[in-house]
N, C-alpha and C positions, 0 to 999 in steps of 0.2 A: 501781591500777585500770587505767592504757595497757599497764602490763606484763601484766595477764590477758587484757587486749584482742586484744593482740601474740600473744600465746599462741594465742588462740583463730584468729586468723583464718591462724595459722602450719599448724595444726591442720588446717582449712577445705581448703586449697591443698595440704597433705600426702593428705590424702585424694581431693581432687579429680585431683590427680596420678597417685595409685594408680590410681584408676577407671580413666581415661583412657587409664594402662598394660596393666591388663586387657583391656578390650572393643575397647581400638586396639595391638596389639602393633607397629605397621608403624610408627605416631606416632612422628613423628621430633623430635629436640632443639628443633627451630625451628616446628614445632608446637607441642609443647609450650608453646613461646613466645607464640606467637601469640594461644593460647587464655588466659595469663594474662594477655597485653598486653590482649586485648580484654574479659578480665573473666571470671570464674569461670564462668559458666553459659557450655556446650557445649553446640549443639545437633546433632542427628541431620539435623533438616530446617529449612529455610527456605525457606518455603509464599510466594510472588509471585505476585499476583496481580492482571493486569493491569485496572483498572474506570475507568470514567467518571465524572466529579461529579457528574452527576446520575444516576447508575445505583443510588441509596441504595436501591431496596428490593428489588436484586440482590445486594446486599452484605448485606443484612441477614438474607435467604432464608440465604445461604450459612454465614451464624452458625448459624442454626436447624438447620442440614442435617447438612451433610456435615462440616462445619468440627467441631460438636460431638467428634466421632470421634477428632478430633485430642488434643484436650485431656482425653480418659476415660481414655483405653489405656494411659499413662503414660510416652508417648516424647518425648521435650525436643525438640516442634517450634516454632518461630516462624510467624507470620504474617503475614504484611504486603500491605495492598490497594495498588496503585501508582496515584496521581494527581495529573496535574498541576496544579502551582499556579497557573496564569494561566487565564482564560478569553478564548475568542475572543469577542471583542466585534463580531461581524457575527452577524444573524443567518441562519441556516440558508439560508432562501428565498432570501437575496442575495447569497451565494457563488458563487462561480467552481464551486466540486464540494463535496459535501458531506462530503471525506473534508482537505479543507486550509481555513485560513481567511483565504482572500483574496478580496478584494469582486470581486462581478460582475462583468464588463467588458464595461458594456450604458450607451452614454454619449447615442445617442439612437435608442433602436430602430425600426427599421423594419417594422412588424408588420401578417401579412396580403396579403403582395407578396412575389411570387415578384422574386427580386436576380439580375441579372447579377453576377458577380463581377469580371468585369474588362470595360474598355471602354478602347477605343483612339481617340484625339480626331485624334493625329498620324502617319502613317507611312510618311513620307518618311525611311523607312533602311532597312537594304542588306537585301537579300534574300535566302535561305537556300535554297537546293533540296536540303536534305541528307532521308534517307531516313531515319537514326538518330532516336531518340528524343530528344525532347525535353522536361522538364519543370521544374516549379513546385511548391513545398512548400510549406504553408499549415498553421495551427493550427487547431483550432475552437474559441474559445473560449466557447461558448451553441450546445447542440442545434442542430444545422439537418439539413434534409432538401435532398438533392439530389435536384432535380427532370431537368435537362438537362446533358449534354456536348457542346463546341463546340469548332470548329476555326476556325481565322483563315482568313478569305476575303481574297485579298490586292485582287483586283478587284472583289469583291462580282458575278459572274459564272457562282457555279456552279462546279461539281467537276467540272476539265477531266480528271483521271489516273484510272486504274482504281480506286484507294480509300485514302483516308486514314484512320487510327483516331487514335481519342481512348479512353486508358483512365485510369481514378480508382486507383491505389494508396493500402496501407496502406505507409507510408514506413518506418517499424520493421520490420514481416515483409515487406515489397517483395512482398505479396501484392495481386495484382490483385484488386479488386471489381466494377467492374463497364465494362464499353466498348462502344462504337460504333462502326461504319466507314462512311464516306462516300465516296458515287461518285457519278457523271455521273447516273444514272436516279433516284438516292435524294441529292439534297443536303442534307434539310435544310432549316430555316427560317431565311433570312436575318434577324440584330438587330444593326443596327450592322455592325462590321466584320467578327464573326461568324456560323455558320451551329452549328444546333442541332438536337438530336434527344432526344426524350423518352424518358426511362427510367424503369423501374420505381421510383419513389420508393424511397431509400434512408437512413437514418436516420444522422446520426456524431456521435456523443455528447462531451460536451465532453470535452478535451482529446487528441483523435484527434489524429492526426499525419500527411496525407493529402500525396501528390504528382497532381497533374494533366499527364497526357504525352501528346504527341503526336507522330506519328513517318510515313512514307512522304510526305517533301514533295517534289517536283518543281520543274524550271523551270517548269512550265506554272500551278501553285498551289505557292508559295512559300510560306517563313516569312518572320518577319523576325526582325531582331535587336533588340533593347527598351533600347537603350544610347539614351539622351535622347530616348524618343519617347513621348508624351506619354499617358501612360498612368492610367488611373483606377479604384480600388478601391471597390468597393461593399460593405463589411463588415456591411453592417445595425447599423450603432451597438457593432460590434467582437464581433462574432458569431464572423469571421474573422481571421485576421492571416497575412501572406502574407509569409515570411523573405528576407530579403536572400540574394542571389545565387541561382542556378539550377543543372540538372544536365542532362547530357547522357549518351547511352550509346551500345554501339560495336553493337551486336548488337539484330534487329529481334525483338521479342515478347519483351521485356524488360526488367527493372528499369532505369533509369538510374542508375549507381550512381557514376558521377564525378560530384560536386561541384565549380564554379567559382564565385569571387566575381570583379567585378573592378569599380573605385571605388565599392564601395559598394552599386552599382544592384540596385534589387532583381531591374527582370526583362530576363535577359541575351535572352530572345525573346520574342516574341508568337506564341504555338502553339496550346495549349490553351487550353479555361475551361471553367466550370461555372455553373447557375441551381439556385438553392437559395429558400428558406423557412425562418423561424424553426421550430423545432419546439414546438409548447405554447405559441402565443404567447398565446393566450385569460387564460391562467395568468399569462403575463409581463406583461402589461396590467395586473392585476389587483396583483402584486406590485409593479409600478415607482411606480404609482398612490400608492399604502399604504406607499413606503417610509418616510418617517420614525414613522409608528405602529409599523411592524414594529420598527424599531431601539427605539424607547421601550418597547416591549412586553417584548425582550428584556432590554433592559437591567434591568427591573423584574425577571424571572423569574431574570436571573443573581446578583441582589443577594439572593434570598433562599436562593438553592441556596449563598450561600456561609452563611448563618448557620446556615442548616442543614446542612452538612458542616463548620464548626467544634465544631459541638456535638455531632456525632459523634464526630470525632478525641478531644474529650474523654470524652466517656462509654467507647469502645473504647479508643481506644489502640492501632488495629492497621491508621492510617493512616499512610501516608507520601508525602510531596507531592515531589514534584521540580519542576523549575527550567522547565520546558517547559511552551506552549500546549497544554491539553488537546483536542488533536485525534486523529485517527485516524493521518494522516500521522507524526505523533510517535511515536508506539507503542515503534519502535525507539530513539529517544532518551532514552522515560524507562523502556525498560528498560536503557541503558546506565548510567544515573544509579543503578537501583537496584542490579544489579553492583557501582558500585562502593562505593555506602554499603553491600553487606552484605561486600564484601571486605575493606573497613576499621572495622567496627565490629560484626563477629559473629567468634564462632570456632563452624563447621557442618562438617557432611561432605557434604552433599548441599543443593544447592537444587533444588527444585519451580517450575516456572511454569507457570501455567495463566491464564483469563480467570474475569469476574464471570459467565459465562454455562454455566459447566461444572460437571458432576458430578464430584467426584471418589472415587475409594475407597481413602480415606488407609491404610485398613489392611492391604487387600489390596499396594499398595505397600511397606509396610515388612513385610510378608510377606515378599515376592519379595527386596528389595533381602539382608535375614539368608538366605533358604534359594539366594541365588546369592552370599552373601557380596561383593557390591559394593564393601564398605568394602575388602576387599583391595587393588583395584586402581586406578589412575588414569587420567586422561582419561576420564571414562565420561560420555557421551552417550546415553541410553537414551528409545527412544521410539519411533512408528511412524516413518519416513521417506519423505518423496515423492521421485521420481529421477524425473532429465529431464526437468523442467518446464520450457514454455516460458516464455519473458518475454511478461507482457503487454504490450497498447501501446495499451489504454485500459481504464476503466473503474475499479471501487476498483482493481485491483491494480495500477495502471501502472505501467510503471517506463523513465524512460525513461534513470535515469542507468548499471543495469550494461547492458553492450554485449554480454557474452556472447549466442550466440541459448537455449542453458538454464544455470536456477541450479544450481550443487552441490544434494546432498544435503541436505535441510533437515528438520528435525521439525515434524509436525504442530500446529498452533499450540494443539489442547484441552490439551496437556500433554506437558510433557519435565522429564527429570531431567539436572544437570550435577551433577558432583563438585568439590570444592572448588576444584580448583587449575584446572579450566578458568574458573571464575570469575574466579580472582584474576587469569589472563592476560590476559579482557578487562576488567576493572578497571584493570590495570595501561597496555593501549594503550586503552582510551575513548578517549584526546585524537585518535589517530589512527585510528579506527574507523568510515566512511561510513557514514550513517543510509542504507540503500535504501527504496523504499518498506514492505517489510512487517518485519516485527518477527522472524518464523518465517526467512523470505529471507534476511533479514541477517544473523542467527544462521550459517545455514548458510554465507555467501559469508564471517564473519568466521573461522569451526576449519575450514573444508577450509584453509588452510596449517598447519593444526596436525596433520592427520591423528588424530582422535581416536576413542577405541574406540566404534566406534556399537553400542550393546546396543538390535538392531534387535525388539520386540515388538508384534504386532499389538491385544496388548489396549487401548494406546493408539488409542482411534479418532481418526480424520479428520472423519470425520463423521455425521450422528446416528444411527447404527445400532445398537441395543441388545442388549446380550452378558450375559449373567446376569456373567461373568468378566472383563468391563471393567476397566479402569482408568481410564478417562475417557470422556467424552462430551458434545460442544460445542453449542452455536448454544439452550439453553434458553430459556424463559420460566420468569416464579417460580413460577407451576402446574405446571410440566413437571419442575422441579428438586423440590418438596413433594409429586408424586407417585411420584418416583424415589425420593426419601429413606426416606418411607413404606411401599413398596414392599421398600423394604432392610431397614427395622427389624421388619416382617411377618413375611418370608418367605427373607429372605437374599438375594431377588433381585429388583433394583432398577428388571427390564423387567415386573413383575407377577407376582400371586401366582396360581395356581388356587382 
């Protein structure tokens, strides 16, 4: 009986081998390998896609949909929804930003009062009559709105020189937002040791990254230097946070883009400031109030989204959980994770990645990939691409760790195609591969040193614009997804029937 066994499954591998030689003539010895090290079944695709733990009735849509298509037509695709295994245990409302999960940084707000930001108590040290720029880099860590920019009055006396400015930068694009200049006729409203002027309310959303500079100082109005003078921060209960060491620049009506530290101190002058406001403080009152409900609340709604995403796993069988907090910011980590569990435990020719929010038209894809013969060739990258995108320097897309001021060439995030061996090289460096912030970003800033063949097609969209001839199409809801499907299965075309 092991002897017929033996036989049989000698049998099994002889013919899977043959196949394998037919429809892959290029398949090479260690291919070959590969496919029976990871086990008899080869597939054509391995569909990723990236969902949320609790986005179950986006995954389920997907089953109903588009997904069916895969499993009719009779092409050896795989599946796999990608989510992580941990949950953030803060809830939403009391995060820092809704896209990472790190608690608030609101320790006793100040809400409904407009804040000086800085106030000078001592300043008795030396005195600066430089002309150049001078500035102060701050975070926002909570919404606030700037209301005033101010300049250091060294006598509290009035603007004896023709005009001093005070301008707000964005510190990332050294783009000015918004400034004032002060003179003899127009000073200002003396507060403390500085002088202010009202500006158009301006909104900076948490984690902006803002420089305040000030620049045309004289012997007649002086700066000073902020080396042990006694200086005090007003963060509104950490609204703000104001970085160690300061910048200076050589050139007037201009970024300060020299950086100095020296022991430590945070402000090497007293130039600038600014008067701000909580922004939405109505709302933060309401949440700081309610926080331990809000956590017990969450905690309750996370405990049942896992009983209910274990018993999905079981019933599908077309989840895969990786190792990371399921946050937005992650994105790029647990698609490196899935890289490399399908590098090491599939033999495929192609992976697909897409989101729980896309259409896709599985078929019109393996159309395209046989009538341009794809399998022929490698490195294949195939998808729309964005070029010369800037970096952002807030909001979801920040980024504050690549430097460049644009990313490499990156694919649209509804959907890209990579071929095997681009896979297995980022499987193979994961360990060394910078998560950036976006998932699509990273991709691109990890193969531009690969130089890989971009199969540049616009049927990939960007974004939701609908094409009878698509290949994909992002940003759904599950009604928007059930009338595109419907749409397909009518009429063949998935933007509506006549």
């Amino acid at each position: 009986m092991a002897h017929f066994q033996l036989r049989v499954l000698l049998v099994v591998a002889l013919s899977a081998f043959i196949g394998i030689l037919q429809t892959r003539p290029f398949t090479s010895v260690w291919r070959i390998y590969d496919i029976f090290h990871k086990g008899f079944t080869h597939y054509d695709f391995v569909i990723g896609i990236v969902s949320a733990r609790e986005n179950w009735e986006l995954r389920q849509t997907l089953r109903e949909t588009w997904l069916t298509a895969v499993s009719e037509d009779g092409t050896n695709v795989l599946v796999k929804f990608i989510i992580g295994s941990q949950v953030c245990d803060i809830a939403p409302s009391l995060r820092q930003n809704e896209y990472e999960c790190d608690l608030m940084n609101i320790t006793h707000a100040v809400l409904d009062k407009e804040l000086q930001a800085l106030e000078v108590h001592d300043v008795a040290t030396e005195l600066i009559s430089q002309s150049r720029p001078l500035g102060q880099d701050f975070l926002v860590n909570l919404d606030i709105v700037v209301t005033r920019l101010g300049i250091f009055d060294h006598g509290k006396d009035g603007i004896q020189t023709a005009h001093l400015k005070v301008k707000l930068y964005d510190t990332i694009g050294q783009e000015e937002i918004v400034s004032v200049e002060f003179h003899g006729d127009d000073p200002g409203l003396l507060i403390g040791q500085f002088r202010f002027k009202v500006i158009e309310p301006y909104v900076l959303p948490k984690g902006f990254k803002g420089t305040i500079v000030a620049e045309n100082f004289t012997n007649e109005d002086p700066a000073k230097l902020g080396v042990n003078a006694n200086i005090s921060v007003n963060d509104g209960g950490g609204a703000i946070t104001f970085r160690k060491g300061s910048r200076f620049g050589t050139i007037e009506d201009q970024f300060p883009v020299i950086e100095e530290t020296l022991n430590e101190e945070i402000f090497h002058y007293i130039a600038g400031n600014f008067m701000f406001v909580l922004h939405g403080s109505k709302t933060l009152t309401t949440v700081l109030s309610q926080q331990n409900e809000i956590m017990e609340d969450w905690k309750m709604e996370k405990k049942k989204e896992e009983v209910q995403l274990r018993e999905e796993i079981t019933k599908f069988n077309d989840i895969i959980l990786v190792n990371e907090i399921d946050i937005y910011r992650n994105i790029p980590k647990k698609m490196l994770h899935f890289y490399k569990w399908t590098s090491e435990h599939v033999s495929f020719d192609f992976l697909l990645k897409t989101d729980d929010d896309c259409y896709i038209d599985m078929t019109a894809i393996l159309q395209t990939v046989h009538r341009r013969n794809l399998k022929k060739h490698t490195r294949i990258w195939w998808s729309q691409f964005r070029k010369h995108w800037e970096i952002n320097h807030y909001g979801k897309w920040t980024d504050f760790a690549y430097t460049a001021s644009e990313y490499p060439a990156f694919a649209c995030g509804s959907g890209y195609v990579l071929s095997s061996d681009l896979v297995e090289w980022i499987s193979d460096n994961s360990m060394h591969l910078y998560a950036y912030q976006g998932e699509d970003t990273s991709l691109g800033i990890w193969l531009s040193a690969l130089n890989p063949h971009y199969v540049v097609d616009s049927q990939w969209q960007c974004s939701r614009v609908c094409h009878t001839d698509m290949y994909s199409i992002p940003d759904n809801t599950v009604q928007q997804l059930q009338v595109l499907w419907e749409n397909k299965m009518k009429c063949a075309n998935p933007c509506g029937c006549r």
